[in-house]
Each structure stands twice: as C-alpha cells, then as structure tokens.
N, C-alpha and C positions, 0 to 999 in steps of 0.2 A: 080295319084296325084290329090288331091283335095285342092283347096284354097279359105279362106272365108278372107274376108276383112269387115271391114264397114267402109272403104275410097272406094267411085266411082271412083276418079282418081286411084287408086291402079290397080284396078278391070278393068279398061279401058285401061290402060298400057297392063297388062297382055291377053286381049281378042284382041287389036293389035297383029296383026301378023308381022309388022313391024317390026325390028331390035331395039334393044333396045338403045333409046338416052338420058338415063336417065345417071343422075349425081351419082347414088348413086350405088353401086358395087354390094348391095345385088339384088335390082332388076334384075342389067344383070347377078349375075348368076342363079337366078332365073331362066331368061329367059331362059340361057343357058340348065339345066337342063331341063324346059320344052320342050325345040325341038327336047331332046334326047328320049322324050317321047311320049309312042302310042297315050296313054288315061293321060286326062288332063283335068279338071275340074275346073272351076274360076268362084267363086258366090258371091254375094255382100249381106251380111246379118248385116242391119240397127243395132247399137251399143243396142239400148232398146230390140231387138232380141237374145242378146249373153251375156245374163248375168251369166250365168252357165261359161262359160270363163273367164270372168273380175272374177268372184269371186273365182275360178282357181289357175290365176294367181297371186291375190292378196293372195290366201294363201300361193303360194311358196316364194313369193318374203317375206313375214314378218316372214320365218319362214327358221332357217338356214338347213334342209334337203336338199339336192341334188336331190334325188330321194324319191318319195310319190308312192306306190304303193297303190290300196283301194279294199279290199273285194266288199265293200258296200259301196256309197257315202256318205262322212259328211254331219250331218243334215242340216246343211247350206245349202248346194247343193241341196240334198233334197227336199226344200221348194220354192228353186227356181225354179227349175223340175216342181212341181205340179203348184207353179203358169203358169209356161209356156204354159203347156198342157192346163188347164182353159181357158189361152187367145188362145188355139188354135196354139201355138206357135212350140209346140214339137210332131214332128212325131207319130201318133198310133203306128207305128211298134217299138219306142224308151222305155225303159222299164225302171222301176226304182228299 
C-alpha cells in the first residue's frame, strides 16, 4: 500500500503508530487497513510536486465519464511530465 499526501498532518497521522484518535472515519479506516498490512508506505509529496494528479483529477471531475482508461496520456498530461522531469521531479525509470 502506498500513500502520498501533501498534507504533513495527514502523513504524520499515518507514520504514528498509535491508534487512531482522529475524528474523521476515513482516516481510522485507513488505519485499519493498514495494520492489516505487511508492507505499507506513507510519503509526503509537496502539492507543486503532484501536478500530474491535480490535473487528473480535475479531468474526471468536469467530465461526466466514470471510468477513463488511456493508451497514452492526454497532451495536457504530457507537458506536465516533461516539465516535471526538467525540474528534476519525475523518476528516470518513469516513462512517457
């Protein structure tokens, strides 16, 4: 299980191993699920980092499909990729 946030309280919740005393249902089951689990991964990736997400999600949500499958990523995506990579942002082994 891998989880990116770019909320640090998110990310510090989740890297407590303490019981969950959060008010909100998804976190604890969240948490739940992860104690069920071997391997478990929780990384904090700054919002100007995860632009390829934001712009993601902003095509599901304006756009009434349910499910988007892609050959090949929209240009949009795309251009974002390459900017990423430039700053250094996006994995050598990540591929466009």
């Amino acid at each position: 299980v891998i989880i990116q946030s770019n909320n640090l309280e998110i990310v510090g919740v989740f890297c407590d191993n303490q019981p969950a005393k959060s008010r909100s249902s998804l976190i604890r089951r969240i948490q739940h699920i992860l104690v069920r689990e071997n391997k478990w991964f929780v990384r904090y990736t700054p919002k100007e980092n995860n632009q390829v997400t934001n712009a993601l999600i902003k095509m599901v949500l304006t756009n009434d499909v349910d499910l988007r499958i892609f050959d090949d990523p929209p240009v949009e995506i795309q251009v974002i990729l390459k900017e990423d990579r430039a700053r250094g942002i996006l994995n050598m082994g990540t591929s466009l």
